[in-house]
Each structure stands twice: as structure tokens, then as C-alpha cells.
N, C-alpha and C positions, 0 to 999 in steps of 0.2 A: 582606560589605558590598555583593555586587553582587545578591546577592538583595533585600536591604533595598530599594537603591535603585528597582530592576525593580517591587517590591510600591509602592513609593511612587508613581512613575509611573503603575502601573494607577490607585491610589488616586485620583489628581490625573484620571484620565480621558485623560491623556497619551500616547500610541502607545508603545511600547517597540522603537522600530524599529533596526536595527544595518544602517548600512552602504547602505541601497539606498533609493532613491526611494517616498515616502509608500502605502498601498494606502487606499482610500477603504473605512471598514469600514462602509459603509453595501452593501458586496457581501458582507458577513456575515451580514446578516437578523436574527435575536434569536437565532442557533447562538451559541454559544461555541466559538470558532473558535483552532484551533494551525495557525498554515503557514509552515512554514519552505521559502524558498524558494533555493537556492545556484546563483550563475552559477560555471562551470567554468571558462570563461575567465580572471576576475579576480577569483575568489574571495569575491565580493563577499554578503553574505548578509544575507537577510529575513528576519526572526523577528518576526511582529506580538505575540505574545503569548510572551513566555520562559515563562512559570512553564504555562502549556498546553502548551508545547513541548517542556517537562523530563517530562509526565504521560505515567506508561506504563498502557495500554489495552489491549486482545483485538486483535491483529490482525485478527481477521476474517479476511475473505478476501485480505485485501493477502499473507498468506502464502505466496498462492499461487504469486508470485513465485519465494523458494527452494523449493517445494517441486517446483515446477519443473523450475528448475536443478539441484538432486539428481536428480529423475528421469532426466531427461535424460544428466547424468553419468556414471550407472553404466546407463546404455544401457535404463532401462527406459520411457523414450517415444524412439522413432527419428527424431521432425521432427516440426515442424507443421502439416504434412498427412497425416503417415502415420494408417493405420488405430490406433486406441490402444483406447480405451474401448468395450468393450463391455457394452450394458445390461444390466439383470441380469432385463428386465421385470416390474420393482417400478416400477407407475405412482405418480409424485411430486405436487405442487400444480405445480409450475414444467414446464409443457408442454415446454420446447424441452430438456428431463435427460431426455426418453422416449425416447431411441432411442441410436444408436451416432454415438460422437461424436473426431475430431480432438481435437488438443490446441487448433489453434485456435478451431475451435469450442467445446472445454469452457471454454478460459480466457474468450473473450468471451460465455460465458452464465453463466462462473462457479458451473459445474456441480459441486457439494458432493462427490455419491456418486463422479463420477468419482476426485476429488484427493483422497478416503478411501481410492480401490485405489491409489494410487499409493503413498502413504503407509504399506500394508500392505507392499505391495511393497519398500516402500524397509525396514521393519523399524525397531523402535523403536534398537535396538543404533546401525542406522548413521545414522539420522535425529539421534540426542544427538551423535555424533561429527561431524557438519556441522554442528549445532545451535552446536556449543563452537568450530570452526575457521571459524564467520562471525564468532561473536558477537551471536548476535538476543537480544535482547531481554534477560528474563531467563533466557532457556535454559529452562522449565520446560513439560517434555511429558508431567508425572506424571498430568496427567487423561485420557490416553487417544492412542493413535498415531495416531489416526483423527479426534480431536476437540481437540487440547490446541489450536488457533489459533482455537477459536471461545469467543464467551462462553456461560460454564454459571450459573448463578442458586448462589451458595452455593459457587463453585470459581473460582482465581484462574485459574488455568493460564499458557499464556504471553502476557507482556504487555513492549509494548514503545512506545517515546514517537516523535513526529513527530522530534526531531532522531535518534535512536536511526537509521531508517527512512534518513534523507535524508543520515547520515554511511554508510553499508551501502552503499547505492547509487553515493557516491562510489568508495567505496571496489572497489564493483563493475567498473567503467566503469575503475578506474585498473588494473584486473587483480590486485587484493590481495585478492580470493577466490578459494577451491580450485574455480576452472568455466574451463572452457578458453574459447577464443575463438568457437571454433563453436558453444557450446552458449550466448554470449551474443549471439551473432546470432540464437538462434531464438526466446530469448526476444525480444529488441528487435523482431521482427517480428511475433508473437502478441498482442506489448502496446500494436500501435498502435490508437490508437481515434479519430481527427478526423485529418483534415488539410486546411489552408487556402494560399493561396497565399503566406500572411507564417509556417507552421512548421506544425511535426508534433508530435500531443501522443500522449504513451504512456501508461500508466496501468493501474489494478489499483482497481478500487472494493473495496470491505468496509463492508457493514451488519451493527449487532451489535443484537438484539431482548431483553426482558426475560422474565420467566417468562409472562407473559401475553400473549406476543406484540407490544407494544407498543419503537417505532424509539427505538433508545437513545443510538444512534452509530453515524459515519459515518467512513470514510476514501477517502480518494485520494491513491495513491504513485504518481510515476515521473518521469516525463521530457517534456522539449521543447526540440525543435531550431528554431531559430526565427534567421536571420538569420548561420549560420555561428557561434553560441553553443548549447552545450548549456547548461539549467539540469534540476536536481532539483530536486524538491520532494515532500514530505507534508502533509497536509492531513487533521486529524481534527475532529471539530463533535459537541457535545453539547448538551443542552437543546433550546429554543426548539422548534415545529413538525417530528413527522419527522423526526429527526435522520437520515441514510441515507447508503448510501457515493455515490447518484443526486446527492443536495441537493452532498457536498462537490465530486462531480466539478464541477459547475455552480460553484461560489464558486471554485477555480481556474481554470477555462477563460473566466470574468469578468474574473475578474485579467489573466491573462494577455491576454485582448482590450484592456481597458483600460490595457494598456501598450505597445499596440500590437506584440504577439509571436504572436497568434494570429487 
């Protein structure tokens, strides 16, 4: 029944909003837009679109996240400034993956080849057994330990939906995943990316491409402190121009300005 009504509402052109103050979807552009947005304080939740929000998709690079916090775990990145990655001098298209790189610098250039060695590292065995004790997604990393979070043309691999994403992250933040406390400080600090004098936004973009190279979809996972309120949120966009994980950072950090949090 509450699907019916949810598809009726889109139908009618109607917002499907739950619980929190209108978002102008005219900061959506022609994407087809899922953003679920959760205050921690009062629970209070944004969901402009349910039935995009229920859609499970490539993580992309948003993975990078836990794969992260696994690394990190069983001690195989040490912080993030320590020395971690080193190049393998195989020159790539993306200038700033050519050399030897921090976590913090892999994660804000969202360097592929680096978070493939980690992921060796980490080993398919023990990667399925944090895979199954978070709960991502569908769990499925049968397309490769090195590739199952990206999209492959003809391969589902793993796929996982914006509320999927922004319930993890509660659930992160409340300490109900196997990562200890230090090792979600280092994330929290790797994944900030803006800060303004009204919050601080975190984040993890992910762009997924098609067999021809052309922008398919876009995400933006994480967080903002803004006013002594944490919120999550996820944010994925299909269709319309470029879909990219760039276009969705930009549709929440809009948002969030125009609610005067950022």
C-alpha cells in the first residue's frame, strides 16, 4: 500500500517528502535524483524520491569508505598521512594516481589502483566476511576482489541503494560496525572535503561510466556537522547531462546551503 501511494504521488508530480522541510527540486537539474537525507539528532528524515532511494546501483567509488575501514582494521593502512601506496609506475589518464600516495591523498583523488592493492591485501576470504558483518549492499564480490564495486557492462556485481548507504553510516557513527573508534576517526578526517563557517561536509563521490565511456551515474555518501547536528546522507543521479559523482556532490552541497547548513 505504501508503495502504491509513493508511485501515486510521483504520478501526480507531488514531492514524496517524509518528515523534514520541502528541497526545491529545481537543485536537481534534469538528473534523476535519490537523496536521503537523516538528522541524528531528531531522527527526522528526507527522502525526495522513495522508489530511487529503495534502487540498488554500483557503488562506485562511495566503497571506498569500507574498504577503508577494513584496511585500516587489520592494520594494513597505518593513518592518514602515513606512507601507504606505492606506484607501481604504470602511468594512468588521471595525472595525480602517478606517484606514491597517503591514504589521504588516495582517498581525495579517489585513486582506483591504490584501493585494488588494498583490497588484494585485504583478500577475497576476508573482504566477504566484513562484507556479510556490515551488510553492504547485496554482498556480491563474485566479479573480482579488485573490481566487484565498480560497474562492468554485462556484470551486476555489488549493488547497493541510497537508503542501503545512509542506514550503514548510521549505523557506523552509532558503533554497530566491527571498526573500532580510532580507525573511525581516520576515516572522518580523510573524508572531509568543504568547510564553511555555518558546517563541515564529509563525503566520498563515485562515478559509474558505460562500455563506451560515457557518465551513467553519480553518487555522494557521508556526512555534515552543521550547527551541533550531525546529518547523513546519500545522494545518487541518473540520466539527464553527466550524470558524475562531481554533478551529485554539487546537488547536496546546494541543498545543504539552501538550508542554510552550509
Amino acid at each position: 500500500m505504501k508503495l502504491l501511494i509513493i508511485l501515486l504521488l510521483l504520478f501526480l508530480g507531488i514531492p514524496a517528502f517524509s518528515g523534514a522541510q520541502e528541497i526545491d527540486r529545481m537543485l536537481f537539474g534534469a538528473y534523476d535524483t535519490a537523496l536521503v537525507i537523516v538528522n541524528r539528532s531528531s531522527g527526522v528524515v528526507t527522502d525526495v524520491n522513495p522508489v530511487l532511494s529503495a534502487r540498488r546501483l554500483s557503488p562506485c567509488s562511495t566503497f571506498k569508505i569500507y574498504n577503508t575501514l577494513i584496511g585500516l582494521q587489520l592494520g594494513l593502512i597505518k593513518g592518514a598521512d602515513e606512507p601507504w601506496y606505492i606506484w607501481d609506475g604504470v602511468h594512468r589518464d588521471i595525472e595525480e594516481w602517478n606517484r606514491d600516495l597517503t591514504l589521504r591523498e588516495a582517498f581525495r583523488v579517489s585513486a582506483v589502483p591504490a584501493f585494488q592493492v588494498i583490497a588484494r591485501e585485504i583478500r577475497a576470504e576476508r573482504m566477504k566476511r566484513y562484507i556479510e558483518l556490515i551488510g553492504y549492499g547485496n554482498g556480491d564480490i563474485s566479479t573480482g576482489i579488485d573490481t566487484f564495486w565498480l560497474p562492468r557492462p554485462g556484470k551486476a556485481g555489488m549493488l547497493i541503494s541510497a537508503d542501503e548507504q545512509v542506514a550503514l553510516l548510521n549505523k557506523l557513527f552509532d558503533g554497530k560496525l566491527p571498526f573500532s573508534g580510532k580507525q573511525v576517526k581516520t576515516l572522518r578526517d580523510v573524508m572531509l572535503v568543504s568547510e564553511t563557517p555555518k558546517g563541515k561536509l564529509y563525503g566520498k563521490t563515485g562515478s559509474g561510466k558505460s562500455a563506451n565511456g560515457k557518465e551513467e551515474l553519480g553518487w555522494f555518501v557521508g556526512f555534515l556537522e552543521s550547527g551541533g547536528v550531525d546529518y547523513v546522507f546519500a545522494c545518487n543521479i541518473t540520466g539527464g547531462e553527466h550524470p558524475s559523482g562531481k554533478a551529485a556532490r554539487a546537488i547536496v552541497e546546494n541543498v545543504f546551503s539552501s538550508q542554510n547548513l552550509l
